[in-house]
PAVO-401928 format. One record per atom (N, C-alpha, C): x, y, z. Coordinates in steps of 0.001 Angstrom, whole numbers, padded with zeros to 6 digits, always signed. Each point is the difference from the previous one (the first is absolute). Example, Ala and Ser with C-alpha at 12.3 -4.5 7.8 and 13.67 -1.06 7.14 Angstrom:
REM PAVO-401928
+013190-005690+007800-000890+001190+000000+000900+001200+000000-000350+001050-000720+000820+001190+000060-000770+001090+000730
END
This chain:
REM PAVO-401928
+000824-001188+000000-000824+001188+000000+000874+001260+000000+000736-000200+000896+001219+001480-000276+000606-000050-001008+000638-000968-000714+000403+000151-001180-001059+000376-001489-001368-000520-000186-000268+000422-000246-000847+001349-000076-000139+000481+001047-000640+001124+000498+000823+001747-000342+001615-000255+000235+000821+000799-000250+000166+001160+001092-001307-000186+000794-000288+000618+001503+001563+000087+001175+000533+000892+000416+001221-000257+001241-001223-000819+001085+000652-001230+000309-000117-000783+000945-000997+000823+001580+000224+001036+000314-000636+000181+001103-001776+000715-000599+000161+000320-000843-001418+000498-000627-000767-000836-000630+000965-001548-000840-001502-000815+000120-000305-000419+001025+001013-000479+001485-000572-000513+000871-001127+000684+000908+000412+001600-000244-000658+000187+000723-001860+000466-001044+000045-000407-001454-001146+000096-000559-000529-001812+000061+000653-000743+000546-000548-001281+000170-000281-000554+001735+000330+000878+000586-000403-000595+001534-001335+001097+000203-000464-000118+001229-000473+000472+000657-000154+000560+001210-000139+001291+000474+000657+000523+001087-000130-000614+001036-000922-000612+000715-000022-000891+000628-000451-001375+000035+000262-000391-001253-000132-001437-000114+001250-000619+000565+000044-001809-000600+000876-001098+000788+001361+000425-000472+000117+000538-000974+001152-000266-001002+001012+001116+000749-000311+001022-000123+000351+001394+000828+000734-000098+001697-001088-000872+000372+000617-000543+001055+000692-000847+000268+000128-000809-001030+001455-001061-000429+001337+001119+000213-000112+000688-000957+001124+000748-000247+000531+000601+000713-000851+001328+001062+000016+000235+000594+000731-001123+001933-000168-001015-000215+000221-000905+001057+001202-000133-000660+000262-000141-001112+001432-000580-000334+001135+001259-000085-000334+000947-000236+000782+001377+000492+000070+000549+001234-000915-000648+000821-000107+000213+001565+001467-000879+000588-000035-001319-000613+001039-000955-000020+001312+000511-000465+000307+000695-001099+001052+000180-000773+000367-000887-001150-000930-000394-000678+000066-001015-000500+000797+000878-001359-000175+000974-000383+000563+000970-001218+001573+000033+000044+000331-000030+001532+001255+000169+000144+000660-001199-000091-000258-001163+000358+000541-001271+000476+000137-000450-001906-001139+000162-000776+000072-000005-001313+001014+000757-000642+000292+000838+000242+001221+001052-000795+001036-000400+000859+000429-000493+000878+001244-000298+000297+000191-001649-000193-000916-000743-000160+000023-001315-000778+000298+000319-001810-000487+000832-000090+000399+000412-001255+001191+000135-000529+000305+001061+001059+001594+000833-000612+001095-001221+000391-000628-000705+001277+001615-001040+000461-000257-001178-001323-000786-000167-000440-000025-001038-000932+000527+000653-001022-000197+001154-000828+000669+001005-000635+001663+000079+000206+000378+000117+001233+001463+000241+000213+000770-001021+000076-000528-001437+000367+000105-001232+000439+000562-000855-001782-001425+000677-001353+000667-000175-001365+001213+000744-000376+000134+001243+000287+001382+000481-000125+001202-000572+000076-000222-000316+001458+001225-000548+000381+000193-001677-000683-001317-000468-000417+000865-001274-000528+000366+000301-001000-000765+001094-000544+000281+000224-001683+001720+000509-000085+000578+000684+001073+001462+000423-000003+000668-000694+000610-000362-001310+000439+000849-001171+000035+000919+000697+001657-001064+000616+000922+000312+000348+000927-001097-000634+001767-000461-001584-001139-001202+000109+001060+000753-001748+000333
END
């Protein structure tokens, strides 16, 4: 849907949830958590983690 939509990511979600529907409060619980953060630094170490094998430094 985001890909085809062409929409930035926070404006379809927020034209597909509902302000207080279930979904909203998913998200919301999972940013209460940090779940955004724990994702971007699983990200980047897996990111830095290819580097280094790729330079034959891992």
């Amino acid at each position: 849907m985001l890909r085809d939509s062409g929409e930035h990511p926070v404006k379809l979600r927020e034209a597909v949830t509902s302000p207080a529907g279930t979904t909203i409060s998913a998200i919301r619980a999972l940013e209460d958590h940090g779940v955004r953060s724990a994702l971007i630094a699983a990200i980047e170490a897996a990111r830095d983690r290819s580097r280094a094998l790729a330079t034959g430094n891992g």
